[in-house]
VONUKE-376769 format. One record per residue (C-alpha): residue number from 1; residue in three letters; y, x, z. Coordinates in Angstrom, 3 decimals. Layout:
! residues N
<node n="NUM" res="ALA" Y="Y" X="X" Z="Z"/>
...
END
This chain:
! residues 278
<node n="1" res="UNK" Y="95.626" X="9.635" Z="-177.372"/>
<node n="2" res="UNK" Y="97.261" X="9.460" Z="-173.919"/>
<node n="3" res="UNK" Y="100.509" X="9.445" Z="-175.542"/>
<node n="4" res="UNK" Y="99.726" X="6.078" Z="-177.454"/>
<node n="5" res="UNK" Y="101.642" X="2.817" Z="-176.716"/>
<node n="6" res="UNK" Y="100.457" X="0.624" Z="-175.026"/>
<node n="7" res="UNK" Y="101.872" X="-3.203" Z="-175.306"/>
<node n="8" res="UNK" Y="101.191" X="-5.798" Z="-172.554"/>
<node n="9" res="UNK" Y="101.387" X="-9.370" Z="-172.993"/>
<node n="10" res="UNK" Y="101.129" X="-12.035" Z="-170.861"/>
<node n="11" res="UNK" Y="98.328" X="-14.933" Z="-171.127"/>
<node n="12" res="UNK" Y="99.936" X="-18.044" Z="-169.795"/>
<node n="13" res="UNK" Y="97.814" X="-20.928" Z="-168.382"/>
<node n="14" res="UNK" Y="97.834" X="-24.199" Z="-170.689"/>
<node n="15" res="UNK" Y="98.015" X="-27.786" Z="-169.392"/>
<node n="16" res="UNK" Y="97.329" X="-30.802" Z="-171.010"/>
<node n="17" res="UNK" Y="99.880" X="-33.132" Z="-169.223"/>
<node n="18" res="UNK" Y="98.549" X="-36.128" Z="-171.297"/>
<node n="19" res="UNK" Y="95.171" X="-35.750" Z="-173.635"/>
<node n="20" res="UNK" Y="94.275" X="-38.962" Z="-175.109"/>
<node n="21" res="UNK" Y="90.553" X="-39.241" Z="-177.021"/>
<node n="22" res="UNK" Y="90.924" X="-41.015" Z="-180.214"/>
<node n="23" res="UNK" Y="87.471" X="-41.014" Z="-181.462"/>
<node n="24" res="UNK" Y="84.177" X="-38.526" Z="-182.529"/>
<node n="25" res="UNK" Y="84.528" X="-37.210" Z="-186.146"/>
<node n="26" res="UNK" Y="81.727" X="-36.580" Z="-187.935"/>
<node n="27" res="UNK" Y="82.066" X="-32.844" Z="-188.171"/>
<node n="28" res="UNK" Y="81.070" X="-33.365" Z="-184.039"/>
<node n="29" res="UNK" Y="84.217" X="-33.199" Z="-182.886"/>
<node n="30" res="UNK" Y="87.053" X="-35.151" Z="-181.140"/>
<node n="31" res="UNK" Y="90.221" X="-36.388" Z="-182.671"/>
<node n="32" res="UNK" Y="92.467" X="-35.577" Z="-179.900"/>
<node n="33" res="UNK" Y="96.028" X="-36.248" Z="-179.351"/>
<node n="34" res="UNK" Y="97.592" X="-34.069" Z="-176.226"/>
<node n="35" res="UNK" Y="100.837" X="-32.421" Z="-175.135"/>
<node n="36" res="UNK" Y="100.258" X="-28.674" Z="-174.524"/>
<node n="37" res="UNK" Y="102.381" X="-27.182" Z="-171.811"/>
<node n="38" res="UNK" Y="102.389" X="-23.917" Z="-170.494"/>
<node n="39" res="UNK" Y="103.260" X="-22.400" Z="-167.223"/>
<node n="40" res="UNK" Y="104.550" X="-18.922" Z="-165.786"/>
<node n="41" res="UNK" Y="100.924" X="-18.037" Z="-164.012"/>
<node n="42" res="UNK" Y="98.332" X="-16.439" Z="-166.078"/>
<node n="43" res="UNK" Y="95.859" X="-13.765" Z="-166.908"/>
<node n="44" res="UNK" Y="97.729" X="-9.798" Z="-168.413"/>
<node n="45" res="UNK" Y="96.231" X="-8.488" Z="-171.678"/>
<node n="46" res="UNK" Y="97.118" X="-4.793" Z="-172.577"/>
<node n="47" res="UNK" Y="96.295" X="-3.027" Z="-175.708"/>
<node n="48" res="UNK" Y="96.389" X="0.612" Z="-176.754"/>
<node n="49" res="UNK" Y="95.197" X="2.174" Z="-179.944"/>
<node n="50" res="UNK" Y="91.858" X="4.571" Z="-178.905"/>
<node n="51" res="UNK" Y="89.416" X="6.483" Z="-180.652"/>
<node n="52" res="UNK" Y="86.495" X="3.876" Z="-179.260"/>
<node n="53" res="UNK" Y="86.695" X="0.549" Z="-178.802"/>
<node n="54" res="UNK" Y="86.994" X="0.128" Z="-174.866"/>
<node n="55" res="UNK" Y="86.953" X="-3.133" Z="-172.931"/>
<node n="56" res="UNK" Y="87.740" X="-3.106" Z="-169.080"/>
<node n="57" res="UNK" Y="88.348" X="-6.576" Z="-166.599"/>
<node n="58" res="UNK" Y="90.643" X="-6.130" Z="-163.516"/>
<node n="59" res="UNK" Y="91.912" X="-8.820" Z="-161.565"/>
<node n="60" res="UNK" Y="90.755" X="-11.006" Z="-158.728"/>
<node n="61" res="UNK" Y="88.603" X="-13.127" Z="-161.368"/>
<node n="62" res="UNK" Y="86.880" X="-10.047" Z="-163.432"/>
<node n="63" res="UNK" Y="83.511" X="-10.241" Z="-161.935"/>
<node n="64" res="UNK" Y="83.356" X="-13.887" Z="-162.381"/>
<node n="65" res="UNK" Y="83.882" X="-13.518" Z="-166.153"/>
<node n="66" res="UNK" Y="81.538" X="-10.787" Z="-165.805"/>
<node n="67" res="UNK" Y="79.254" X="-12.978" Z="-165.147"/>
<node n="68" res="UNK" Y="80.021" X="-15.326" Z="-167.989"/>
<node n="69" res="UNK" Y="79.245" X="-13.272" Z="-170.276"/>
<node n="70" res="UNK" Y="81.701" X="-14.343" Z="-172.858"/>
<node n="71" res="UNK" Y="84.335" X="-12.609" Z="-173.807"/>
<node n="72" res="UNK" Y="86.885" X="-14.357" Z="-176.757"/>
<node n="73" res="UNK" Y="89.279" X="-11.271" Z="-176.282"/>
<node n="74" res="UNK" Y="86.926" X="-8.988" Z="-178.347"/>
<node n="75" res="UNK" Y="85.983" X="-11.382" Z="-180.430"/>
<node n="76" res="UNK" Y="90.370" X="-11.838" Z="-181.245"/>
<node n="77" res="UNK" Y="90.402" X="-7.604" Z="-181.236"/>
<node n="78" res="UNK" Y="87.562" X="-7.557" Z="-183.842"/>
<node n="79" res="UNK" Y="88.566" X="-10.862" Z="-186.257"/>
<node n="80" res="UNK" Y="92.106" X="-9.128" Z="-186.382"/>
<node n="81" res="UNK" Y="90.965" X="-5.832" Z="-187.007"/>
<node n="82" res="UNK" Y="88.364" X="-7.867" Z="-189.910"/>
<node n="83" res="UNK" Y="92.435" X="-8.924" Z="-191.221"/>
<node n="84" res="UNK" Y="94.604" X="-6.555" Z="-190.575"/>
<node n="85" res="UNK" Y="93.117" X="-3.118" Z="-190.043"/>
<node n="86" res="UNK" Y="94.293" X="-0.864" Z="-187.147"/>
<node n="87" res="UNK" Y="91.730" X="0.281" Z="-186.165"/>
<node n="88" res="UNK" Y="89.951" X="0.158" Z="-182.504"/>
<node n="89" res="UNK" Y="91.658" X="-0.373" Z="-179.044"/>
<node n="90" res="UNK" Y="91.286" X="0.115" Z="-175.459"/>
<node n="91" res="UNK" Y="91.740" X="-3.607" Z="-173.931"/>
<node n="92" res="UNK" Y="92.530" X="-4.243" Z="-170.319"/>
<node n="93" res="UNK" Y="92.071" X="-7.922" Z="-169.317"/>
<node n="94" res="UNK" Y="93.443" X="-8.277" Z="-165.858"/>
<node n="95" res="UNK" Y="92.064" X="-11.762" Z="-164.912"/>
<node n="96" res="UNK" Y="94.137" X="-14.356" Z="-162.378"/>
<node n="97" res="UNK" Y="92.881" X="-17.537" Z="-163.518"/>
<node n="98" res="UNK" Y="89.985" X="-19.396" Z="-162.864"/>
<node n="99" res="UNK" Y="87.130" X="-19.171" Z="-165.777"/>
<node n="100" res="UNK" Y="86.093" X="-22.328" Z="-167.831"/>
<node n="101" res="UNK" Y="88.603" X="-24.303" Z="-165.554"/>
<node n="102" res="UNK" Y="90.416" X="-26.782" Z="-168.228"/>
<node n="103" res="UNK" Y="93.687" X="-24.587" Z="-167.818"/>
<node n="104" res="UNK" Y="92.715" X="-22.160" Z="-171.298"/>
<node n="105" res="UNK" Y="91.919" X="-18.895" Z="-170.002"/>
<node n="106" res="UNK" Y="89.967" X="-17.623" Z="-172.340"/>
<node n="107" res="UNK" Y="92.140" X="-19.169" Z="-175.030"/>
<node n="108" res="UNK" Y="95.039" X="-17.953" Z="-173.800"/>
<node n="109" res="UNK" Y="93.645" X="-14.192" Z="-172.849"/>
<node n="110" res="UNK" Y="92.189" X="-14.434" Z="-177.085"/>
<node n="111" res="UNK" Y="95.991" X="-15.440" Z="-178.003"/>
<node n="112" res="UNK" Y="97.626" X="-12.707" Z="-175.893"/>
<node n="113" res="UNK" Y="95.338" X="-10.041" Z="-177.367"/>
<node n="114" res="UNK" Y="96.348" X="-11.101" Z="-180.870"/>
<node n="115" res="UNK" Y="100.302" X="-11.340" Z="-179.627"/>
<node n="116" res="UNK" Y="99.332" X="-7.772" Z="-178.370"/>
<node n="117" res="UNK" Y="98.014" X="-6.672" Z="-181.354"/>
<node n="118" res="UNK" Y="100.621" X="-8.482" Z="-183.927"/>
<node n="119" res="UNK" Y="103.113" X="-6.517" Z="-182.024"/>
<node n="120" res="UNK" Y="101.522" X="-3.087" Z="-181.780"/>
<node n="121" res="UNK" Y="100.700" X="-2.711" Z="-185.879"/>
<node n="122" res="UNK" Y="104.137" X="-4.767" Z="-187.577"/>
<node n="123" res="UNK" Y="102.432" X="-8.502" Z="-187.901"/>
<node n="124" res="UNK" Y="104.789" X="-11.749" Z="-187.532"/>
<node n="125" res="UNK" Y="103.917" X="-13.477" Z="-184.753"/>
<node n="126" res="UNK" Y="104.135" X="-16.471" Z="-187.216"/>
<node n="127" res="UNK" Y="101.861" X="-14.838" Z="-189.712"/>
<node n="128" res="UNK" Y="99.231" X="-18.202" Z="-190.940"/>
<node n="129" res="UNK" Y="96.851" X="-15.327" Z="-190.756"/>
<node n="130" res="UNK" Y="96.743" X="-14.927" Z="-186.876"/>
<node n="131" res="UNK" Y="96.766" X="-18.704" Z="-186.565"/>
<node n="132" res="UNK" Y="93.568" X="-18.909" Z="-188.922"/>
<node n="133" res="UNK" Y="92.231" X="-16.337" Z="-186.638"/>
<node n="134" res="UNK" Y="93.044" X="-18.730" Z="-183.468"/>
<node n="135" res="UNK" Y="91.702" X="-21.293" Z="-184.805"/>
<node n="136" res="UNK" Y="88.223" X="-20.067" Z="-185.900"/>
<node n="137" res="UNK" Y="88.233" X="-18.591" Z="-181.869"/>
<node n="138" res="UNK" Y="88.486" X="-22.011" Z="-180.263"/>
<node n="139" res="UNK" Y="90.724" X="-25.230" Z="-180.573"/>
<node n="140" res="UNK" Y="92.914" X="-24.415" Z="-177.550"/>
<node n="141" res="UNK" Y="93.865" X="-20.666" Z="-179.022"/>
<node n="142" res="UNK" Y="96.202" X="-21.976" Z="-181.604"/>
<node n="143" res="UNK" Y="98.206" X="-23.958" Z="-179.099"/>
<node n="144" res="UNK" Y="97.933" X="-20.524" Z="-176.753"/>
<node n="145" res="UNK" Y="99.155" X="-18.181" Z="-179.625"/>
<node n="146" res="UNK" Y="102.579" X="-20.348" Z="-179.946"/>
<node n="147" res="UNK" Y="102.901" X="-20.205" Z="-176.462"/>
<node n="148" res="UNK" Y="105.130" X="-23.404" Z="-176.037"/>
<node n="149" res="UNK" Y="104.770" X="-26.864" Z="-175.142"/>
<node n="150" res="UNK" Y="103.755" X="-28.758" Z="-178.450"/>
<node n="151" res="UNK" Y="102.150" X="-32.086" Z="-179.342"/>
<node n="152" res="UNK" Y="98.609" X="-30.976" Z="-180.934"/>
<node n="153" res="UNK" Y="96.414" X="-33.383" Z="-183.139"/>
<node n="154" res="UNK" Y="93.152" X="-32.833" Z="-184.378"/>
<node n="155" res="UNK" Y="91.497" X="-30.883" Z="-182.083"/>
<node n="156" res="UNK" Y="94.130" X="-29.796" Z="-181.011"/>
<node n="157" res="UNK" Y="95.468" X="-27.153" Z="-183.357"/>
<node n="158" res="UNK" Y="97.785" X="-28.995" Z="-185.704"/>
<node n="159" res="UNK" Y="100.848" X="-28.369" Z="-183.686"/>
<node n="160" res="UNK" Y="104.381" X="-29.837" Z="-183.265"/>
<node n="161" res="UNK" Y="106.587" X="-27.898" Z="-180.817"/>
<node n="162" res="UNK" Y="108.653" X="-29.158" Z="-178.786"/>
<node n="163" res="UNK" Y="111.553" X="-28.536" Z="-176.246"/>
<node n="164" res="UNK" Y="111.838" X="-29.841" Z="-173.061"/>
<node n="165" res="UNK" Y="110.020" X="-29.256" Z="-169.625"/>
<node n="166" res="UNK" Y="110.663" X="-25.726" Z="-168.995"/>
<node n="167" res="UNK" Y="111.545" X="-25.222" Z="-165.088"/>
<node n="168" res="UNK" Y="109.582" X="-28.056" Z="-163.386"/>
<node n="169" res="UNK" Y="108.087" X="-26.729" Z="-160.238"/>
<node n="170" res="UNK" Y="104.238" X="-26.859" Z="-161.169"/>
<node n="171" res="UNK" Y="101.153" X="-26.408" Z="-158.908"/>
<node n="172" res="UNK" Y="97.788" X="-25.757" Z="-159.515"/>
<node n="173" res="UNK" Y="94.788" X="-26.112" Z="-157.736"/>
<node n="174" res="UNK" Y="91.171" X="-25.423" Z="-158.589"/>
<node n="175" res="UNK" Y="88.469" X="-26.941" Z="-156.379"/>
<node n="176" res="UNK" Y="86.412" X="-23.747" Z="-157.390"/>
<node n="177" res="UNK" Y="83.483" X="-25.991" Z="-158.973"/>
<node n="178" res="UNK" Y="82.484" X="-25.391" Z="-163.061"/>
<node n="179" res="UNK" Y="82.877" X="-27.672" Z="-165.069"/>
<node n="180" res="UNK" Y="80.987" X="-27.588" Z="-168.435"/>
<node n="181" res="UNK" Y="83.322" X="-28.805" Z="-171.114"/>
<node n="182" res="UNK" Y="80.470" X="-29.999" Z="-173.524"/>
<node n="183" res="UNK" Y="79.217" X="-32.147" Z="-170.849"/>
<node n="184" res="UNK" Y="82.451" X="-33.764" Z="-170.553"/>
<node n="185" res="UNK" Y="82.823" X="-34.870" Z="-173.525"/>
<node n="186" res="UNK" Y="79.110" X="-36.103" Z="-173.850"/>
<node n="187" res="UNK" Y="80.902" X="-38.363" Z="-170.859"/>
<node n="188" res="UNK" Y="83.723" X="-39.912" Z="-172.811"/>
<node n="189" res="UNK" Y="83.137" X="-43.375" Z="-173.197"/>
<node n="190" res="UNK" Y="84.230" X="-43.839" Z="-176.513"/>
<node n="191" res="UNK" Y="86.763" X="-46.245" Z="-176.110"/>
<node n="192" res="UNK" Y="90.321" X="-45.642" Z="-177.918"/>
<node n="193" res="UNK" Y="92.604" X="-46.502" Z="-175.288"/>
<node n="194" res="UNK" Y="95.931" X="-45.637" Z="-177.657"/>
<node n="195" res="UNK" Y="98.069" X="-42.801" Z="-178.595"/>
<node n="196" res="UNK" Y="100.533" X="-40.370" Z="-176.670"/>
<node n="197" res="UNK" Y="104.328" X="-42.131" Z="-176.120"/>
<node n="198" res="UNK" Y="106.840" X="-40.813" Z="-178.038"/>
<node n="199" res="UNK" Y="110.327" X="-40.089" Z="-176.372"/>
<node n="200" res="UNK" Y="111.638" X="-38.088" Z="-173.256"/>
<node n="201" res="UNK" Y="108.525" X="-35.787" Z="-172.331"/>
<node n="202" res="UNK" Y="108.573" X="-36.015" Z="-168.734"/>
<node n="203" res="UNK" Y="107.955" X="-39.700" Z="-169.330"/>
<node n="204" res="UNK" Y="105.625" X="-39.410" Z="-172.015"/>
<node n="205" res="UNK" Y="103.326" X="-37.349" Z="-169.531"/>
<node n="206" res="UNK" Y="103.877" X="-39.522" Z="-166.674"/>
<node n="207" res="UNK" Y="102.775" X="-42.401" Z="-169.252"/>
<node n="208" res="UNK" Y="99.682" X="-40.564" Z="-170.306"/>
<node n="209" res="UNK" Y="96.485" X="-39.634" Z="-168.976"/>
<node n="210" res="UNK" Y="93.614" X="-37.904" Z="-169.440"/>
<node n="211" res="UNK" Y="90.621" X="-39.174" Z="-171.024"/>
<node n="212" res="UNK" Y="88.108" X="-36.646" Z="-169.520"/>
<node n="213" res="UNK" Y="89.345" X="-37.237" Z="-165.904"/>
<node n="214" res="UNK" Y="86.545" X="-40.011" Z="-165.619"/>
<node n="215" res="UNK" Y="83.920" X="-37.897" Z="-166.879"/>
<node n="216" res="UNK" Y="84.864" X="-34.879" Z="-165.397"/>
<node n="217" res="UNK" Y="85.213" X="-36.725" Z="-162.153"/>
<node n="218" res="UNK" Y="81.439" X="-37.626" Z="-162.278"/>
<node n="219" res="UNK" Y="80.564" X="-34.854" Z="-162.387"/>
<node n="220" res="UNK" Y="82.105" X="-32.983" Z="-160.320"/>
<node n="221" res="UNK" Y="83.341" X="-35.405" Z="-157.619"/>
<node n="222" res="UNK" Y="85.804" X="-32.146" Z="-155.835"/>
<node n="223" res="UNK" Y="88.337" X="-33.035" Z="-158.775"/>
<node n="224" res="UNK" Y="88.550" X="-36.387" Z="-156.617"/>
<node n="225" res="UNK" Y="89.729" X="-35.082" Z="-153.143"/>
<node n="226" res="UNK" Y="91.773" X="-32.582" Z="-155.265"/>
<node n="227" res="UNK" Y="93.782" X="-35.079" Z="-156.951"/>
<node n="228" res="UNK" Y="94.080" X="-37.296" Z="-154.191"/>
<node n="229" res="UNK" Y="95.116" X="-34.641" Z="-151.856"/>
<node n="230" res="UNK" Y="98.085" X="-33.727" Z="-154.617"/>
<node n="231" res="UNK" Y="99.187" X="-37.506" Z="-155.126"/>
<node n="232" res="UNK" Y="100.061" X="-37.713" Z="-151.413"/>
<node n="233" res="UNK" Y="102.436" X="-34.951" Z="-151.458"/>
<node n="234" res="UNK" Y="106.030" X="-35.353" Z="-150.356"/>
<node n="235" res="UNK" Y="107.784" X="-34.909" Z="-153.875"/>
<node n="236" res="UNK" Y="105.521" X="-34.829" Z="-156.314"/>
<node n="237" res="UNK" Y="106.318" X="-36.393" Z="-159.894"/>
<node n="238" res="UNK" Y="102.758" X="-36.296" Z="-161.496"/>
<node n="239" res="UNK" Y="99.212" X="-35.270" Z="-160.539"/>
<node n="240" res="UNK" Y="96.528" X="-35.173" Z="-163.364"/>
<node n="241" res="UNK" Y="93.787" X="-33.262" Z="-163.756"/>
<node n="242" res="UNK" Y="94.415" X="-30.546" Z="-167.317"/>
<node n="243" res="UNK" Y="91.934" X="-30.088" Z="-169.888"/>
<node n="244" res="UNK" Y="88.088" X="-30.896" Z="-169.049"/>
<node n="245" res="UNK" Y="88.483" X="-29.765" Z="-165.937"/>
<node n="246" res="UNK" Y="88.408" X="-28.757" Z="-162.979"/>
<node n="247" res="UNK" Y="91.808" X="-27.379" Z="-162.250"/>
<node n="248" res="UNK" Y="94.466" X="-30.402" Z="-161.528"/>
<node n="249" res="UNK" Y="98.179" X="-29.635" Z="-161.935"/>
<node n="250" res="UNK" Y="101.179" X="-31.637" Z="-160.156"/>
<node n="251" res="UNK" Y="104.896" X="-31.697" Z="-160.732"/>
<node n="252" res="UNK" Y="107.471" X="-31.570" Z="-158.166"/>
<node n="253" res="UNK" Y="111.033" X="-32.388" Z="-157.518"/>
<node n="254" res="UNK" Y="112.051" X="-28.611" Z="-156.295"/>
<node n="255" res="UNK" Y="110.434" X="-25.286" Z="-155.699"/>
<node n="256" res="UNK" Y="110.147" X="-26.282" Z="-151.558"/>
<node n="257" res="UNK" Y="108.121" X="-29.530" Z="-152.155"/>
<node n="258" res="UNK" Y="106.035" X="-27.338" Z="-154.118"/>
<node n="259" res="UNK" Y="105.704" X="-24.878" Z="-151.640"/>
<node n="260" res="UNK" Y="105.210" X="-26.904" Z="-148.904"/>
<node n="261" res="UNK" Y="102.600" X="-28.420" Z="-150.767"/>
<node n="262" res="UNK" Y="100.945" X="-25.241" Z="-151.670"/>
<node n="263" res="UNK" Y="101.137" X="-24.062" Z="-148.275"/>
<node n="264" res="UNK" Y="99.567" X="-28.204" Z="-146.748"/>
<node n="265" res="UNK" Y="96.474" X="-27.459" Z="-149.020"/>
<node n="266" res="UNK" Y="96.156" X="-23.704" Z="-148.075"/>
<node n="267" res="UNK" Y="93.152" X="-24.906" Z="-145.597"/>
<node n="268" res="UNK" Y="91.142" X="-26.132" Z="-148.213"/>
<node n="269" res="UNK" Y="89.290" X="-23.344" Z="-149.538"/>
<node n="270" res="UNK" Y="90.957" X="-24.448" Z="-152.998"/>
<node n="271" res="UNK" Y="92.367" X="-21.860" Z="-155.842"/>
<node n="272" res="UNK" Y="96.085" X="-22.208" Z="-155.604"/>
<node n="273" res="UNK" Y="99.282" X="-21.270" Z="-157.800"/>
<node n="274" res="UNK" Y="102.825" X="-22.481" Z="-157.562"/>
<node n="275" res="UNK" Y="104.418" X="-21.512" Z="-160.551"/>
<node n="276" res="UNK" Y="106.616" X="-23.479" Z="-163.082"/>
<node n="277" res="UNK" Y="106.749" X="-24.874" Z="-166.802"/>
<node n="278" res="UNK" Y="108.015" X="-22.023" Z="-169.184"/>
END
């Protein structure tokens, strides 16, 4: 089998740069309303066809996930297999990002593995069918599998793309405290504070917020110095804390004021990456 292909795709980190609570639905849900960006940074998925099903982490964040016992990229492997056929794969996650950190790591490593998989056995990367799969893995792995920034509704997986963005110098930084997602949303207050702007999408996210920075705050109070310590920054555009937390993101002006921003927080003890919008 060594003489198998073997097709690597990248798993980009997601960012909410605005992600505005509308209300509970009755299915237990939240009607969200958010603009999905993505950035260069991110987690490597590679697939190659094998005669048993082999799973393997790498990476500076494998024994964490380890740990965490869940793993949505052989859940993806198996629900496309369920769709598609192909039979079984050897999977290498190599892990960079932070797990269960608002920033869609799992999501995105599930979307890369079906990319991966779409690409190694003839399926459109458009096919409904892998989006159905995305969306029965989680609501963020629909917005993951297109890859681009998008306004999402629902919970997140009815999807407009958009252009715009790409370039911006982006860091991120991860206090390095978990953050459980269900609890933040148990900590929305309820209130509808209004919908996402509509126009030039820098401004739109500089005009948003994020509805689960209170919560999220409470309970983990590090998102507090972290965002403070990126709102002081010499060039920075917009600081705001992605997902449920707890990895904040903030825009800069150039590549340098990132840097040098990346480089003022190195003393921290914090999870950094300067990367930019794709």
């Amino acid at each position: 089998m060594s003489d198998l292909p073997t097709v690597t795709e990248q798993a980009p980190a997601k960012l909410n740069l605005a992600l505005h609570v509308r209300h509970r639905r009755p299915d237990g849900y939240h009607e969200l309303e958010t603009l999905f960006a993505f950035v260069d940074h991110g987690d490597v998925v590679r697939v190659t066809p094998a005669e048993v099903a082999r799973f393997t982490l790498t990476g500076p964040f494998a024994a964490v996930l380890a740990e965490e016992g869940d793993n949505l990229v052989t859940r993806a492997a198996a629900r496309f297999r369920e769709a598609f056929g192909g039979g079984v794969h050897a999977i290498e996650l190599e892990k960079h990002l932070p797990v269960a950190s608002g920033i869609g790591g799992g999501s995105a490593d599930a979307a890369a593995t079906l990319r991966a998989l779409a690409r190694l056995h003839g399926v459109a990367l458009d096919d409904p069918r892998l989006f159905a799969i995305a969306d029965g893995l989680g609501s963020d792995v629909p917005a993951c599998l297109l890859g681009r920034t998008a306004f999402g509704r629902g919970r997140g997986e009815q999807l407009e793309p958009l252009d715009g963005l790409a370039g911006i110098p982006v860091l991120l930084v991860n206090p390095g405290v978990g953050v459980s997602t269900a609890a933040v949303f148990r900590g929305w207050d309820g209130v509808d504070r209004g919908p996402i702007g509509q126009g030039d999408l820098l401004a739109v996210a500089r005009e948003g917020r994020n509805d689960l920075e209170p919560p999220a705050r409470a309970i983990a109070p590090a998102i507090d110095a972290v965002l403070a310590a990126l709102a002081v920054q010499p060039g920075v555009v917009l600081a705001r804390m992605s997902g449920s937390g707890a990895t904040c993101f903030a825009f800069f002006d150039d590549a340098a004021a990132r840097d040098a921003a990346a480089a003022a927080l190195a003393n921290r003890g914090w999870w950094r990456a300067a990367t930019r919008l794709r």
